[in-house]
C-alpha positions as MATLAB code, in Angstrom:
seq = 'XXXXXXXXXXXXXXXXXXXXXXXXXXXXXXXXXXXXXXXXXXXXXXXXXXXXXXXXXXXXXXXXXXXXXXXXXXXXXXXXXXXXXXXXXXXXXXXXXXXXXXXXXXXXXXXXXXXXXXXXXXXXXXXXXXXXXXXXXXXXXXXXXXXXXXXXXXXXXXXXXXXXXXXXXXXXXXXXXXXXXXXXXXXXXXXXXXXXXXXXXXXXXXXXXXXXXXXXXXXXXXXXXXXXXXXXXXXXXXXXXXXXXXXXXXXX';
ca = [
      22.451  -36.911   21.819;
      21.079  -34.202   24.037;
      18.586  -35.442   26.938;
      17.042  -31.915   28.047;
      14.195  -33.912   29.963;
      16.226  -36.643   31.886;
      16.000  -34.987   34.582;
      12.071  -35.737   35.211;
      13.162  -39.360   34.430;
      14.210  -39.305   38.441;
      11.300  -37.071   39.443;
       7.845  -37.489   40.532;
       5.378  -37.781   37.846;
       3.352  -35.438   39.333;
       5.474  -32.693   38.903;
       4.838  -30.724   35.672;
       6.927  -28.858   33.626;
       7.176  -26.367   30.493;
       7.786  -26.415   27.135;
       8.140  -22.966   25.306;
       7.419  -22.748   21.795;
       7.365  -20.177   18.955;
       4.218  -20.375   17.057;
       5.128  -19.193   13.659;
       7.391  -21.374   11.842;
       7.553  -24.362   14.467;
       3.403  -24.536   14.336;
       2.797  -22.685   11.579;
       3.891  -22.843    7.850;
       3.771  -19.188    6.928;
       5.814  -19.470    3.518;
       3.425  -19.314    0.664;
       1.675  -16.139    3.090;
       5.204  -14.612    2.806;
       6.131  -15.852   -0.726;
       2.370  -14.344   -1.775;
       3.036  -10.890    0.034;
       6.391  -10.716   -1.786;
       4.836  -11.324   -5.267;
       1.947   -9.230   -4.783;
       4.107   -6.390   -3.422;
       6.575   -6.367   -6.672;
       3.664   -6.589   -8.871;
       1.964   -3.262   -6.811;
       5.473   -1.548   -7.099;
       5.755   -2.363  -10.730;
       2.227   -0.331  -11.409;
       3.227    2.704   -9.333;
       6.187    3.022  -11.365;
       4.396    2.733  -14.256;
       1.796    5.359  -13.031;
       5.070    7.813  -12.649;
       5.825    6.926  -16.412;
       8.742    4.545  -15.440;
       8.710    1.360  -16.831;
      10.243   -1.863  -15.125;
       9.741   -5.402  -15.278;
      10.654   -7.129  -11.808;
      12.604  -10.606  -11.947;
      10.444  -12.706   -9.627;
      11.946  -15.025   -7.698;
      10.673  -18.460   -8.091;
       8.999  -19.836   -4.765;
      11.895  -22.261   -3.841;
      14.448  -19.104   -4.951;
      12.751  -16.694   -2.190;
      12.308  -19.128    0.480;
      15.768  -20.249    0.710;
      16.981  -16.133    0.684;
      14.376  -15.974    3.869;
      15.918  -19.229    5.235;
      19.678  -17.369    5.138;
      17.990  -14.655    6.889;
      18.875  -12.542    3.530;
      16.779   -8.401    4.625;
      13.842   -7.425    2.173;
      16.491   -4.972    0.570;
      18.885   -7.810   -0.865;
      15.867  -10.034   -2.411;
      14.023   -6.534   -3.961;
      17.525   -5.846   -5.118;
      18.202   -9.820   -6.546;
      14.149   -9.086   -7.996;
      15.057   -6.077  -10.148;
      14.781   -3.033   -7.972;
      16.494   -0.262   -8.060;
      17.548    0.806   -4.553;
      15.909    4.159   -4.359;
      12.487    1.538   -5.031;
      13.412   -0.694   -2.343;
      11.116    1.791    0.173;
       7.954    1.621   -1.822;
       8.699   -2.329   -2.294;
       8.984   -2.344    1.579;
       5.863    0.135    2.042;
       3.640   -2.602   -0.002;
       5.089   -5.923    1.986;
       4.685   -4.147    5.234;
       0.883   -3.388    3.822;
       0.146   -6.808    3.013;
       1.530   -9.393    4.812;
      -0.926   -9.351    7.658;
      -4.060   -8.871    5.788;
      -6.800  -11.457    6.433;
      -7.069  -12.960    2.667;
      -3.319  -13.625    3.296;
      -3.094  -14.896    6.836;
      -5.898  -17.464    5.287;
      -2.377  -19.375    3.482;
      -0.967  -20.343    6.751;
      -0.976  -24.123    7.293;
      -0.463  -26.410   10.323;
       2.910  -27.595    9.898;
       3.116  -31.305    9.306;
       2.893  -33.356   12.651;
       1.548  -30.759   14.962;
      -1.028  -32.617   16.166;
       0.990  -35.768   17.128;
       3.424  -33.649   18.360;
       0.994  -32.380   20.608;
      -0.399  -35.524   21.728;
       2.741  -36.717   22.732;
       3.610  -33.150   24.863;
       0.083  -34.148   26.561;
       0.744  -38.021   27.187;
       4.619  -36.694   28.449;
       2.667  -34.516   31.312;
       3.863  -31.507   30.334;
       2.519  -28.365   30.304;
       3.061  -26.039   26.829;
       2.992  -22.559   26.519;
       3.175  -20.719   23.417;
       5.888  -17.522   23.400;
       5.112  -15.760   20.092;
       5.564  -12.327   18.790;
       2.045  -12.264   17.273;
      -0.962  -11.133   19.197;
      -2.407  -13.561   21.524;
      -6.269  -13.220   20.196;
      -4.645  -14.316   16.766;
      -3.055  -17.683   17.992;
      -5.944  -18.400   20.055;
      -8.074  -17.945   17.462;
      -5.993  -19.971   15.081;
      -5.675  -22.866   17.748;
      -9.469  -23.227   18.154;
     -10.165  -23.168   14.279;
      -7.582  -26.162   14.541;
      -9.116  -27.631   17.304;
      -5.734  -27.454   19.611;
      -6.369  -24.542   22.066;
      -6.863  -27.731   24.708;
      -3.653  -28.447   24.357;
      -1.897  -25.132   24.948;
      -1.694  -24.045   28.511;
      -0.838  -20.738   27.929;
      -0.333  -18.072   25.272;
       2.470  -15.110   25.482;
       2.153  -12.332   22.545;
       2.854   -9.761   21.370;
       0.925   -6.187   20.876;
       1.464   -5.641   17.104;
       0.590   -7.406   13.996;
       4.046   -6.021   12.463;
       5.860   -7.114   15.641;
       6.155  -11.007   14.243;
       7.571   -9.830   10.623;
      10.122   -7.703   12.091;
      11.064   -9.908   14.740;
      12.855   -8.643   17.238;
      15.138   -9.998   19.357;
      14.700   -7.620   22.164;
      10.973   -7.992   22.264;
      11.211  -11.928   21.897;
      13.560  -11.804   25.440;
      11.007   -9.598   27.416;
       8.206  -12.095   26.233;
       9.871  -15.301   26.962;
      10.629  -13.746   30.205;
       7.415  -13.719   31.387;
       6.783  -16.620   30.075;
       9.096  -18.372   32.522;
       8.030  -15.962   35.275;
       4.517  -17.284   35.275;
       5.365  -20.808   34.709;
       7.674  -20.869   38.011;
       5.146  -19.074   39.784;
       2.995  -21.955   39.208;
       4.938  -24.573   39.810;
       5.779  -25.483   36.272;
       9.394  -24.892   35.374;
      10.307  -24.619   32.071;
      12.763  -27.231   30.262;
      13.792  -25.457   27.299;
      12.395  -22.968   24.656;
      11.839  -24.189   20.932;
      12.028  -22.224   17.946;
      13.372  -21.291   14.336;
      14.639  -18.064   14.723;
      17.628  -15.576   16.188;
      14.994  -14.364   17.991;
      14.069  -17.500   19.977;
      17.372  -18.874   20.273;
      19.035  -15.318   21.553;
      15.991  -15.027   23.772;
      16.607  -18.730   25.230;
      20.403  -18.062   25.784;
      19.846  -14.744   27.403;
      17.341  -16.248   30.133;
      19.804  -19.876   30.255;
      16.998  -21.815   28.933;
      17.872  -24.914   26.719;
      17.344  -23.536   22.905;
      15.660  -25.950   21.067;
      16.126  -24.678   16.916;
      13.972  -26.384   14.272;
      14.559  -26.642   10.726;
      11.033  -26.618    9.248;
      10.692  -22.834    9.913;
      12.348  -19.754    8.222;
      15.879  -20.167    8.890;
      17.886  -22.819    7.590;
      19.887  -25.274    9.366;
      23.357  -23.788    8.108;
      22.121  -20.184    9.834;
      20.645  -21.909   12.718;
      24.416  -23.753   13.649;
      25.836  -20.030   13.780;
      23.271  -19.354   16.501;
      24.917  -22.451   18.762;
      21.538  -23.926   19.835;
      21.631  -26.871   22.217;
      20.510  -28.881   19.714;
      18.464  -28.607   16.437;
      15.951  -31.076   14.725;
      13.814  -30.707   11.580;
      10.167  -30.398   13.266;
       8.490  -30.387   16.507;
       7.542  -34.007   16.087;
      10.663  -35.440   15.671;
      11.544  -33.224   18.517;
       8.891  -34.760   20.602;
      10.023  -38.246   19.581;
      13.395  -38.425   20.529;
      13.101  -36.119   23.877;
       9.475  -36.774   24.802;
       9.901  -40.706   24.897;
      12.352  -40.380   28.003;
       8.956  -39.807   29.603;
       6.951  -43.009   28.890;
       6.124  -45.701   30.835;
       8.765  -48.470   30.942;
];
């Protein structure tokens, strides 16, 4: 069993510490926003065919179908193709889930993942400080977190500049924001103990910056994909996370 935080078990108490974590996917359920986009983009792409006197009926994936292509990190190309599409469609099927997925009626679907706000309460009790490294703009989290009620409990939010930037999801990107992530939090004191996550881009981020990469199951990668990514250790949620790392921390 990896124990990232034993270290703190032989520290003062008063010294605080960091916890790094993704927001969409480890906070944030964002698969019925996704699954939504997806449908609404074949059924747009279906009428502008029709409009150029082509007719085609897509194959929609079921919900459980398309989540599990996400979850093998399958491209848009390979589930248009598996929907029906031809591939000289799969660019106006792309044009129409670029379009959509970030539009306010949609973002509206996200849900709290289950146990957030336990999770949380147990990051607070443990001392620890938690800043969120995301690739979505930082007025979007924060406004997210105070609809929820949770933006007490986040010390810090790192984003990115482009509502696009989190679908695409870029490694590169993910690196340069986790980096000054851990910039700040040394600079005040608060080390960080390991970055959490459920994507290539927050485990190859961790790795390149030799952070402890936490991977969690409950987001858009599976657990098979997440093994090739050799995190230091992977759990289903951020709860059960917090239970079996977090309790090193509690009083005796």
């Amino acid at each position: 069993m990896l124990t990232l935080l034993s270290e703190i078990q032989t520290s003062s108490r008063r010294d605080r510490h960091t916890l790094f974590c993704d927001f969409d996917g480890p906070l944030l359920d964002v698969s019925r926003r996704y699954y939504c986009t997806y449908s609404l983009a074949l059924r747009e792409t279906q009428k502008e065919l029709a409009a150029l006197g082509e007719v085609w009926r897509p194959r929609r994936l079921s919900f459980r179908q398309f989540w599990s292509m996400k979850q093998a990190h399958l491209p848009d190309p390979a589930i248009a193709q598996r929907s029906g599409l031809a591939p000289e469609h799969f660019d106006r099927f792309l044009k129409h889930v670029r379009s959509r997925v970030n539009q306010p009626e949609l973002l509206k679907l996200d849900r709290l993942q289950l146990g957030v706000r336990w999770a949380f309460s147990l990051i607070q009790q443990a001392g620890l400080d938690l800043s969120i490294v995301t690739l979505r703009p930082e007025a979007e989290v924060r406004e997210i977190l105070q609809r929820e009620h949770l933006d007490h409990c986040v010390t810090e939010i790192f984003g990115g500049d482009s509502d696009l930037t989190a679908y695409d999801n870029p490694v590169s990107i993910k690196r340069e924001i986790l980096g000054q992530a851990i910039a700040a939090a040394n600079a005040a004191g608060r080390p960080g103990l390991a970055m959490i996550g459920d994507t290539e881009a927050d485990i190859l981020a961790a790795q390149t910056h030799a952070l402890p990469a936490i991977a969690l199951t409950c987001g858009i990668r599976s657990r098979r994909y997440l093994e090739t990514l050799e995190p230091d250790a992977i759990y289903p949620n951020l709860l059960i996370f917090c239970h079996q790392q977090l309790r090193v921390l509690q009083p005796a």
